[in-house]
VEXDREN-2710 file (C-alpha; in Angstrom, 1 decimal):
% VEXDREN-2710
k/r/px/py/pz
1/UNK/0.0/0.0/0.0
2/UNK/0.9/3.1/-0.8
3/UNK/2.3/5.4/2.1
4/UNK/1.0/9.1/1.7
5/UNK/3.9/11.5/2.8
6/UNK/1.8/14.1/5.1
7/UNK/4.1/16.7/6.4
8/UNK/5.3/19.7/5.8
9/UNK/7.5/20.7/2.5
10/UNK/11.0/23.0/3.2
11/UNK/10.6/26.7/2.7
12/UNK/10.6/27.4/-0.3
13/UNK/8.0/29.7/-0.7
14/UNK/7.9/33.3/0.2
15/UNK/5.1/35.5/2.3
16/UNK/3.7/37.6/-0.1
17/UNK/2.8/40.3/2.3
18/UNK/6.5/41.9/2.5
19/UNK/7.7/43.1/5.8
20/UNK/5.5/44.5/8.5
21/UNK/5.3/48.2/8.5
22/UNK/6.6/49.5/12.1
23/UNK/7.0/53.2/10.9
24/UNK/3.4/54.7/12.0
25/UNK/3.2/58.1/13.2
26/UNK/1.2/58.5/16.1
27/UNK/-1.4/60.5/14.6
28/UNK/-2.0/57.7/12.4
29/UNK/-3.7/55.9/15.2
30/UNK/-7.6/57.8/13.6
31/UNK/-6.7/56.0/10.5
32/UNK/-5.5/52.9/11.6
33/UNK/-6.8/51.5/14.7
34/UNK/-5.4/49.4/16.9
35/UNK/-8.1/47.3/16.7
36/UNK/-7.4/47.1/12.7
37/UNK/-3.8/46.3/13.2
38/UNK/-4.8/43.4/15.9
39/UNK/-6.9/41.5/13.3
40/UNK/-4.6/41.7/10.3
41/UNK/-1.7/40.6/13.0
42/UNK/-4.0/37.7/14.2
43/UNK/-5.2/36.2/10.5
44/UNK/-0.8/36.6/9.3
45/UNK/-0.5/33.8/12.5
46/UNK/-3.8/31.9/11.7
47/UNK/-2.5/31.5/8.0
48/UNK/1.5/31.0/9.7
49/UNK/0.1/28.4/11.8
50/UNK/-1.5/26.5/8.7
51/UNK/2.5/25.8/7.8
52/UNK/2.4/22.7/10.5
53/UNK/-0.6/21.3/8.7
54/UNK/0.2/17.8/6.8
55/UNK/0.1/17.7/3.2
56/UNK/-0.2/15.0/0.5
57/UNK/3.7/14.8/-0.7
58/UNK/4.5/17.6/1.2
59/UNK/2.7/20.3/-1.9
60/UNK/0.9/22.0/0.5
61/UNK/-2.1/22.6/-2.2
62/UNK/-3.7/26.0/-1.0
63/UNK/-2.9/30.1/-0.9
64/UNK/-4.4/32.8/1.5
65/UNK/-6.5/35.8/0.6
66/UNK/-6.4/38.6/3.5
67/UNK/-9.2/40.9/2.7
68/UNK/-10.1/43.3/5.7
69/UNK/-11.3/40.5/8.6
70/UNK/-11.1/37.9/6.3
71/UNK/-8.8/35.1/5.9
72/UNK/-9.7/33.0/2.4
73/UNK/-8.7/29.6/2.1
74/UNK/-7.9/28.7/-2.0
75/UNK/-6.7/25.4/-3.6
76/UNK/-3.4/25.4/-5.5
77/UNK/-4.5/23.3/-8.7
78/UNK/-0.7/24.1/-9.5
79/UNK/0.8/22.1/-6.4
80/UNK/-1.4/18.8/-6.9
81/UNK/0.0/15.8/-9.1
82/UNK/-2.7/14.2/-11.9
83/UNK/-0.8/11.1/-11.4
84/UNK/-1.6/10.6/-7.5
85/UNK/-4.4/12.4/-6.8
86/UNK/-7.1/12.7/-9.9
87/UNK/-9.6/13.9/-8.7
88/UNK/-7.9/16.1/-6.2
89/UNK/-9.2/14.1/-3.1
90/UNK/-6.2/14.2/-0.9
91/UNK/-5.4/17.6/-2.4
92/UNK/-8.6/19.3/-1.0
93/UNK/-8.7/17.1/2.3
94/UNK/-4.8/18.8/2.9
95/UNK/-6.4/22.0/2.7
96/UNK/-9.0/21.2/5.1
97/UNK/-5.8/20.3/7.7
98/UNK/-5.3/23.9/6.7
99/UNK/-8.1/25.6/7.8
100/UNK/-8.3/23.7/11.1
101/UNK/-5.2/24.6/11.9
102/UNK/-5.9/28.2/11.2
103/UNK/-9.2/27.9/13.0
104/UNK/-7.8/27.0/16.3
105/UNK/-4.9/29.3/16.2
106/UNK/-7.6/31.9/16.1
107/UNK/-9.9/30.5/18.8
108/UNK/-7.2/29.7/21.0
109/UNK/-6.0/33.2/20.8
110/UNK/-9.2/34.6/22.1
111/UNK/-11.1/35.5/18.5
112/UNK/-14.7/35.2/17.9
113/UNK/-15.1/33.8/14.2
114/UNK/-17.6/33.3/11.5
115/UNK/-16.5/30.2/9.1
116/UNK/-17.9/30.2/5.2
117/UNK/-17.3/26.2/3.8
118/UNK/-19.1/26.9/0.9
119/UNK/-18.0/26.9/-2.4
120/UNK/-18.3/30.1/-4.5
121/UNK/-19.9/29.2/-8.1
122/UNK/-18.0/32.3/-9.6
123/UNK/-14.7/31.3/-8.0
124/UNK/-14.6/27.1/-7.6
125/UNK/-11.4/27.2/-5.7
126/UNK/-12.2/29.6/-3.3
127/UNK/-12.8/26.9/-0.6
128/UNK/-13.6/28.0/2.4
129/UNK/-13.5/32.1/4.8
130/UNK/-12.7/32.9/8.3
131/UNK/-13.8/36.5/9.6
132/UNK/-12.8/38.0/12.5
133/UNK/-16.0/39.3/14.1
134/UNK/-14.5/40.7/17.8
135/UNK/-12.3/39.4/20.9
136/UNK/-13.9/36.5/23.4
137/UNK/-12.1/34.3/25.6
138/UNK/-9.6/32.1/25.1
139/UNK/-10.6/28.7/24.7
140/UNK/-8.2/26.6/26.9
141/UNK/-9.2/23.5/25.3
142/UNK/-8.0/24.4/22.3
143/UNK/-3.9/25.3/23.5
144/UNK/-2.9/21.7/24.0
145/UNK/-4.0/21.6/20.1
146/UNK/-1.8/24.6/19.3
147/UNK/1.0/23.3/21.2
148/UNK/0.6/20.1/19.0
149/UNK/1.2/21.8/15.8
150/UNK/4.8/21.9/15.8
151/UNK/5.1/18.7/17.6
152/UNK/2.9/16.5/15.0
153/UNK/4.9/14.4/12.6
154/UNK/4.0/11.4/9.8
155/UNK/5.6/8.4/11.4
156/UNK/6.6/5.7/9.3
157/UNK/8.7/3.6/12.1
158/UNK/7.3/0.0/12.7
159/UNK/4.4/0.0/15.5
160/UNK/5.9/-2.0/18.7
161/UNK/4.4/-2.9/22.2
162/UNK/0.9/-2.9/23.1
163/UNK/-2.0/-0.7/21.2
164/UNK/-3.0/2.0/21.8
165/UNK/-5.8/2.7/24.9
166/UNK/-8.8/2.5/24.5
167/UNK/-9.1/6.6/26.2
168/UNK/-6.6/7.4/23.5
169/UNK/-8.7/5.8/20.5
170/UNK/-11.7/7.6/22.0
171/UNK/-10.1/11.3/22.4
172/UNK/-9.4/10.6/18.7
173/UNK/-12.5/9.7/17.7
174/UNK/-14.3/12.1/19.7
175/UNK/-11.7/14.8/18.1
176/UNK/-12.8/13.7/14.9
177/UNK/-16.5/13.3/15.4
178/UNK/-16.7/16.9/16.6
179/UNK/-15.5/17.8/12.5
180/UNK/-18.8/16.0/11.4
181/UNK/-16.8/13.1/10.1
182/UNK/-16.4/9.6/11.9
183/UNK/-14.0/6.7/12.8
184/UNK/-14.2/2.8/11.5
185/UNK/-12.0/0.5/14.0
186/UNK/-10.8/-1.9/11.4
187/UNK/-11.4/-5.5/12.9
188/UNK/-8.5/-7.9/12.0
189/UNK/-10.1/-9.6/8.9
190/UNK/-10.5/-6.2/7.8
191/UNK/-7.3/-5.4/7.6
192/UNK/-6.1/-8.3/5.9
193/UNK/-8.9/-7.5/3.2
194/UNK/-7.9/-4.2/3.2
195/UNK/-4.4/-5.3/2.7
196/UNK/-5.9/-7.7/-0.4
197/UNK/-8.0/-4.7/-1.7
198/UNK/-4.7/-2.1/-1.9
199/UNK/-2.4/-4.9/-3.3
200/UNK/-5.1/-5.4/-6.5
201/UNK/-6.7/-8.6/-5.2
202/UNK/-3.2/-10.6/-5.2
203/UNK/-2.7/-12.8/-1.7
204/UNK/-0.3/-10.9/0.7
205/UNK/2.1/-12.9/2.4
206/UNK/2.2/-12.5/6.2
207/UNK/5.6/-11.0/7.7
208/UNK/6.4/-9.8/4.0
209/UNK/8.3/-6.5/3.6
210/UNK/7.2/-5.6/-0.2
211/UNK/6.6/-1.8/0.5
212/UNK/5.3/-1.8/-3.6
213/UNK/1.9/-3.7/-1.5
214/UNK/2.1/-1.8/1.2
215/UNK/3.0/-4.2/3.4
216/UNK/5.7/-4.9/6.1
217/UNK/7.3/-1.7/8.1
218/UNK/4.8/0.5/6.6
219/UNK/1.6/-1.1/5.4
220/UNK/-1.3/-3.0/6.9
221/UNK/0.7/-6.4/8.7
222/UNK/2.8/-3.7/11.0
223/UNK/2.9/-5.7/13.7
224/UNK/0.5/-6.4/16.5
225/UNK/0.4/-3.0/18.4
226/UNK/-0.9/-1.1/15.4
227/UNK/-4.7/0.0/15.3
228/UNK/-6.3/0.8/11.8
229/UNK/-9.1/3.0/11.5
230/UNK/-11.1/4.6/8.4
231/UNK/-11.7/8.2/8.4
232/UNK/-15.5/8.2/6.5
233/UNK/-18.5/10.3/5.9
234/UNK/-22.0/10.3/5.0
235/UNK/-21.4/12.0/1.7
236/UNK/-18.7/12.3/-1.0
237/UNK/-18.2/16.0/-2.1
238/UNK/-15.7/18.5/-2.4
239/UNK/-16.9/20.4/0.7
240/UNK/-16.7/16.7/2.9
241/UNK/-13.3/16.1/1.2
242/UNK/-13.1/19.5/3.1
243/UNK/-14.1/18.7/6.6
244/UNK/-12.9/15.3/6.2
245/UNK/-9.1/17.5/6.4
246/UNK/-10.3/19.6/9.0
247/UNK/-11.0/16.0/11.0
248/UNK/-7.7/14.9/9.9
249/UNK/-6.3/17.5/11.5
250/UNK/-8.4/17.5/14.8
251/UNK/-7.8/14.0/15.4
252/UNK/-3.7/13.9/14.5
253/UNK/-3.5/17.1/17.2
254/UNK/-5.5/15.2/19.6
255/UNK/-3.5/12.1/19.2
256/UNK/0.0/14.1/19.2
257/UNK/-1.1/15.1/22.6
258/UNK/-1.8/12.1/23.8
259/UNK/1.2/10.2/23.1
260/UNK/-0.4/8.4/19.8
261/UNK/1.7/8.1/16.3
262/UNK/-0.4/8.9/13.1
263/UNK/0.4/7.0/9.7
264/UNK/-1.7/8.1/6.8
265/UNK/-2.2/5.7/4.2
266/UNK/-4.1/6.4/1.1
267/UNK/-3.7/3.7/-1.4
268/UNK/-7.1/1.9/-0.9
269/UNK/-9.2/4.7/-1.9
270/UNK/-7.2/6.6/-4.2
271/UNK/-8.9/5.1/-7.3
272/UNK/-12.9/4.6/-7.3
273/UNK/-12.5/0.7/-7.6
274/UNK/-10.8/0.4/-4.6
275/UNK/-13.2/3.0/-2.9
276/UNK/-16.5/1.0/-3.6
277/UNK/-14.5/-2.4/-2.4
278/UNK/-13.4/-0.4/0.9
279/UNK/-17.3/1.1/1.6
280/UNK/-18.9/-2.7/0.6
281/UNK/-16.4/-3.9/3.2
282/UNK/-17.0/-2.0/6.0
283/UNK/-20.7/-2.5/5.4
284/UNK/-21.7/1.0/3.8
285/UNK/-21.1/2.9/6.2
286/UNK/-19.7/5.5/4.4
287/UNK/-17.5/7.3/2.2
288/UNK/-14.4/6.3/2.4
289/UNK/-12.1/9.3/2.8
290/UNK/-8.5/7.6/4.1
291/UNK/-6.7/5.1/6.3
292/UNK/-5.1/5.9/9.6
293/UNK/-2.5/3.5/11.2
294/UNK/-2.6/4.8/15.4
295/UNK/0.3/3.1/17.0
296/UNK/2.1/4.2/20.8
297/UNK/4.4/6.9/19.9
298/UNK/8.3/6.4/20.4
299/UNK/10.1/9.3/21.4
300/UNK/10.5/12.1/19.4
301/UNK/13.4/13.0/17.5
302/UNK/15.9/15.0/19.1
303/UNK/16.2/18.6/18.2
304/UNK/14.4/22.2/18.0
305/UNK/11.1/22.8/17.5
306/UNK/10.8/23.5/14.3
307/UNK/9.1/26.7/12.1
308/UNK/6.4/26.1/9.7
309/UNK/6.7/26.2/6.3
310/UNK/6.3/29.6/4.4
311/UNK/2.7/30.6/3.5
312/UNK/1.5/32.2/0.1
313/UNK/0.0/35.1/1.4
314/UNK/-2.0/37.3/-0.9
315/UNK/-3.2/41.2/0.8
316/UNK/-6.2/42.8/-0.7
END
């Protein structure tokens, strides 16, 4: 099975918005309230913060639009690649990681926000809008989330030791749940038919280490302490593809914090065969929207926290 890389790509793309200005005369302060200068300050970070969100292959598929109080999420049709991703699934579900992340950068900051998830017919890849509307309390629920952001990784190392608890699989789910989207525990059987679906109906060979099937270190037989579940929803649009990201994202900060490993796997319902074979499986349920392996976290690798990746940036 194919292993999705969902992380962030290296800098090398540059903020758009050019250098704060720090020069205002005091008299300026009619013209430019402070109050102005807060919410400008606070959507730059919300957009920042979107730099930790994971992204299929690293393209990070979106652009920001600042326009008074309102931060406007776009997809990139110039970072996605035909050959992986179509139909731009995984693209649009990496820009709903996006917006989550920007959403609770705001929140936890202490801003009140309206959200817009609605496509605009005159501009299709205008995705989604978050305004500003005043100052409220922080929510302290939400800071063990932002403090995730950084910490969150794609970990491909074999899944050892026990599974995860059962309080961790439920903040997960719960996490996720709370996006409008849901959580299929794969049984055993399941994942071996999984396994059978991804590899194109060919037997796969227990202990095998093929990564071409997605097996071994990375795939579906990784070892006993690994738990497989399918993130799925009740309908298959661009706008679920949408929250479906903004679950992803919900439920990988929630699992960061709780000591869980996250291993994105996409393979099975890349192509719209292997979709229907997944949704008959787990008993149509659902819409199929991608395959999480949860595992026990190791540590983490030694060094500095690191900065996100550079945002596109547009000021209007």
């Amino acid at each position: 099975m194919q292993v999705m890389q969902f992380k962030p790509r290296p800098d090398r793309r540059h903020d758009s918005t050019g250098p704060a200005a720090d020069g205002a005369a005091l008299g300026d302060a009619t013209i430019h309230p402070i109050g102005a200068q807060a919410v400008i300050h606070a959507l730059l970070a919300a957009a920042n913060a979107a730099g930790f969100a994971p992204s299929i292959l690293d393209s990070q598929p979106w652009r920001w639009r600042l326009t008074g109080n309102t931060l406007s999420l776009y997809y990139d049709r110039t970072c996605v690649d035909d050959d992986v991703d179509a139909d731009g699934r995984l693209a649009i579900i990496s820009c709903g990681a996006a917006l989550h992340h920007a959403r609770i950068a705001l929140v936890a900051a202490g801003w009140r926000l309206k959200i817009n998830r609605r496509p605009d017919r005159a501009d299709p890849d205008r995705l989604a809008s978050l305004r500003l509307e005043e100052r409220s309390p922080a929510e302290p629920a939400e800071a063990p989330l932002v403090d995730s952001m950084p910490l969150r990784r794609t970990d491909r190392t074999p899944v050892t030791g026990a599974p995860i608890a059962a309080a961790q699989l439920r903040a997960v789910s719960f996490a996720v749940r709370a996006e409008e989207t849901s959580l299929h525990v794969l049984y055993p059987d399941e994942v071996l038919e999984l396994a059978r679906v991804a590899s194109g109906g060919r037997p796969v060979p227990v202990g095998s280490t093929d990564r071409a099937t997605g097996v071994g270190p990375t795939g579906l037989t990784d070892g006993t302490g690994a738990t497989f579940v399918l993130l799925y929803g009740h309908t298959d649009e661009p706008e679920d593809w949408l929250r479906a990201g903004e679950a992803l994202s919900a439920g990988w900060l929630t699992a960061t914090a709780a000591g869980v490993s996250v291993l994105p796997l996409s393979a099975a319902v890349e192509v719209v065969a292997t979709r229907q074979a997944v949704q008959m499986m787990i008993g149509c349920v659902g819409y199929p929207y991608l395959l999480l392996r949860l595992g026990r976290a190791g540590m983490p690798p030694p060094g500095p926290r690191r900065a996100p990746a550079a945002q596109i940036i547009d000021r209007r």
